[in-house]
C-alpha positions as CSV (number, residue, x, y, z in Angstrom):
1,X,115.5,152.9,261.0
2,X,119.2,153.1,260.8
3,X,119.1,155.8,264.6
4,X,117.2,153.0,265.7
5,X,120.0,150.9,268.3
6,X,119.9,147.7,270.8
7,X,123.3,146.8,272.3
8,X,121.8,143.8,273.2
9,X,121.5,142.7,269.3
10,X,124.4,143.9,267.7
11,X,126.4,146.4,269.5
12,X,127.5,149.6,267.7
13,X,124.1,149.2,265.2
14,X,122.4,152.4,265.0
15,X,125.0,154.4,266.9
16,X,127.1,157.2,265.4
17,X,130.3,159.4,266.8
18,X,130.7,163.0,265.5
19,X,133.0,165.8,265.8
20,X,132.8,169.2,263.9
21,X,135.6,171.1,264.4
22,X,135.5,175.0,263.2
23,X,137.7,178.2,264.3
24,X,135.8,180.3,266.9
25,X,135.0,183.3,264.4
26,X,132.6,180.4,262.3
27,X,130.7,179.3,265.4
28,X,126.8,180.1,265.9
29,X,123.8,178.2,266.0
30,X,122.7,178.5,262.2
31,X,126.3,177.8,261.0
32,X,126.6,174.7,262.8
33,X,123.1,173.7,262.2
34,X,123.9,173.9,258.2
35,X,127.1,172.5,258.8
36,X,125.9,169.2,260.6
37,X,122.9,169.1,257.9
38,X,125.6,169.1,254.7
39,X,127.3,166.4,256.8
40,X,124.4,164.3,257.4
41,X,124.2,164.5,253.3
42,X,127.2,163.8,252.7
43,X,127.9,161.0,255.2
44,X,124.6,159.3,254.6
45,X,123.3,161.2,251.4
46,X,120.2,162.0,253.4
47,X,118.4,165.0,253.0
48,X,118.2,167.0,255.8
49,X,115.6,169.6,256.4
50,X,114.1,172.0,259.9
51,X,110.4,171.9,259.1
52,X,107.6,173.4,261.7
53,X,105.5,170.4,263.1
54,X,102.5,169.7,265.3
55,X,104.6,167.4,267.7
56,X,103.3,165.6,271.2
57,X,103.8,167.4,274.5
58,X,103.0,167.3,278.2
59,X,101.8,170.4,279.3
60,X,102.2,170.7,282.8
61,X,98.6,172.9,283.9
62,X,97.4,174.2,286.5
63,X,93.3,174.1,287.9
64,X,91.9,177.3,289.5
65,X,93.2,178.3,292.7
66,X,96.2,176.3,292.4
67,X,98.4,179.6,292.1
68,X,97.4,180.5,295.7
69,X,97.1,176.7,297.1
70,X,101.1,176.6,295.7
71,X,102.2,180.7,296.2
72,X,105.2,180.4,298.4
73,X,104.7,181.0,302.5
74,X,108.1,182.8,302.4
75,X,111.3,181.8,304.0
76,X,114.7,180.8,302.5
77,X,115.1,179.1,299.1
78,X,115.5,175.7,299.5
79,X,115.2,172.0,297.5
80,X,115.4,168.7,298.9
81,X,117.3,167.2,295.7
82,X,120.6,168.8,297.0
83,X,120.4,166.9,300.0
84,X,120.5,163.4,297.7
85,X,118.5,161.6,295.1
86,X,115.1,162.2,294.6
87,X,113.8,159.3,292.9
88,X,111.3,158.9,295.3
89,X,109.8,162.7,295.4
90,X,111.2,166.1,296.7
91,X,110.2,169.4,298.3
92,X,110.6,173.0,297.2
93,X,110.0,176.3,299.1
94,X,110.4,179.7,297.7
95,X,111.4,178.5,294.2
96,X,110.2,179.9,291.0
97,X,108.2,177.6,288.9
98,X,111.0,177.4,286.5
99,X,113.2,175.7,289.1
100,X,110.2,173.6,290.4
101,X,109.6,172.5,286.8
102,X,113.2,172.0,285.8
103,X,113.3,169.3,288.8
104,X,109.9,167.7,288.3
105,X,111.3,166.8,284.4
106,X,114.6,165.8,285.7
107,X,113.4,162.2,286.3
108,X,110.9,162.6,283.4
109,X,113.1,163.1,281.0
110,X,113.2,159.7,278.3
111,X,114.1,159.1,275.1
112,X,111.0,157.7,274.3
113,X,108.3,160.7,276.2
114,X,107.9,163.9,273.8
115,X,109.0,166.8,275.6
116,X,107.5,168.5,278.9
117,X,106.0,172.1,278.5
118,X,104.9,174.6,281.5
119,X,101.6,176.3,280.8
120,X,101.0,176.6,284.2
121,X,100.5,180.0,284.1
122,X,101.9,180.4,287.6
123,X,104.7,182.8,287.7
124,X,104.8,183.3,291.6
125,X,107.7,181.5,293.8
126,X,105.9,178.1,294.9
127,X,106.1,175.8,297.9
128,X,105.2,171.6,296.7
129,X,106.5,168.6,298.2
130,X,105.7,165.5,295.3
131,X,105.4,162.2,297.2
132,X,105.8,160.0,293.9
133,X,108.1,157.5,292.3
134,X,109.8,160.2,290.1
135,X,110.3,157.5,287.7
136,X,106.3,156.4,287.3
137,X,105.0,159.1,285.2
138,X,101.5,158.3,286.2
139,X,102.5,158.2,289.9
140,X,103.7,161.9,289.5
141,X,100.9,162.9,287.6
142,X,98.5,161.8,291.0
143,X,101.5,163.5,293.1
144,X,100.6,166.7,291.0
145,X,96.9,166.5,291.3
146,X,96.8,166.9,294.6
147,X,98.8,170.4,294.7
148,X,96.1,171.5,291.7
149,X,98.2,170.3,288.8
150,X,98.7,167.5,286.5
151,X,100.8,166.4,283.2
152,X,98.5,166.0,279.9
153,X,98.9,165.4,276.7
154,X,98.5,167.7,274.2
155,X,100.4,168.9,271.0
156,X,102.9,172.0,270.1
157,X,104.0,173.4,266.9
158,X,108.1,173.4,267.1
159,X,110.7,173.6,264.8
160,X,112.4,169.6,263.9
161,X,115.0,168.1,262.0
162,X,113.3,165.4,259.6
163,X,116.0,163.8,257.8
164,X,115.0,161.5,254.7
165,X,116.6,159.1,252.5
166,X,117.8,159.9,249.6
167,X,115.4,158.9,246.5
């Protein structure tokens, strides 16, 4: 694939710079989108399309009683990862789930995972220490069981840019 890179190989293969430079009054999201899709045409001659796909997920779930096993004791707000790294787990207390999740995908987050999803259903503020190697996907995912969660697979439809060559 030509987005495909290794800067061991051959530096610079597979690796593009772009700047798109428009007056304020010609900025939102579907202008731009078009905009960078014409380019990619032009540049490349690909076509460029947004088509809706069943794409892979994680869906972060929840197992019954988890909301009240996690539901927050009370207290001040507070997360561990401002006091340093947390490659090696963190604690929250009083936090939404949004926060808690936002953290937990933090270290996650790769190139090569599909993206992470909350269908937790919790929508309470939550207290969870994760004791896990935030970079061991499989470590979190035991980490998570034990607080009444876990990480699975599973599939979303969602809106993707499929560019193909030209024919």
């Amino acid at each position: 694939s030509p987005f495909e890179y290794d800067f061991q190989i051959d530096v610079g293969k597979g690796t593009y710079n772009y700047n798109l430079t428009k007056p304020v009054e010609e900025i939102s999201k579907a202008n731009l989108m078009r905009l960078m899709q014409q380019d990619l045409h032009r540049a490349f001659q690909y076509i460029v399309n947004i088509e809706t796909r069943e794409m892979p997920v994680w869906r972060l779930v929840s197992s019954p009683g988890a909301n009240e096993k996690l539901k927050t004791k009370g207290g001040d707000s507070y997360r561990s990862e401002a006091e340093g790294s947390i490659a090696a787990g963190f604690t929250v207390r009083n936090v939404s789930m949004k926060i808690f999740f936002l953290t937990l995908c933090y270290y996650l987050n790769t190139v090569e995972e599909p993206p992470f999803i909350d269908d937790s259903n919790i929508h309470n503020n939550i207290d969870i220490t994760i004791d896990a190697d935030m970079t061991n996907i499989n470590d979190v995912r035991k980490a998570l069981q034990k607080a009444g969660l876990d990480l699975v697979r599973g599939t979303r439809k969602m809106k993707v840019l499929v560019i193909r060559e030209n024919e």
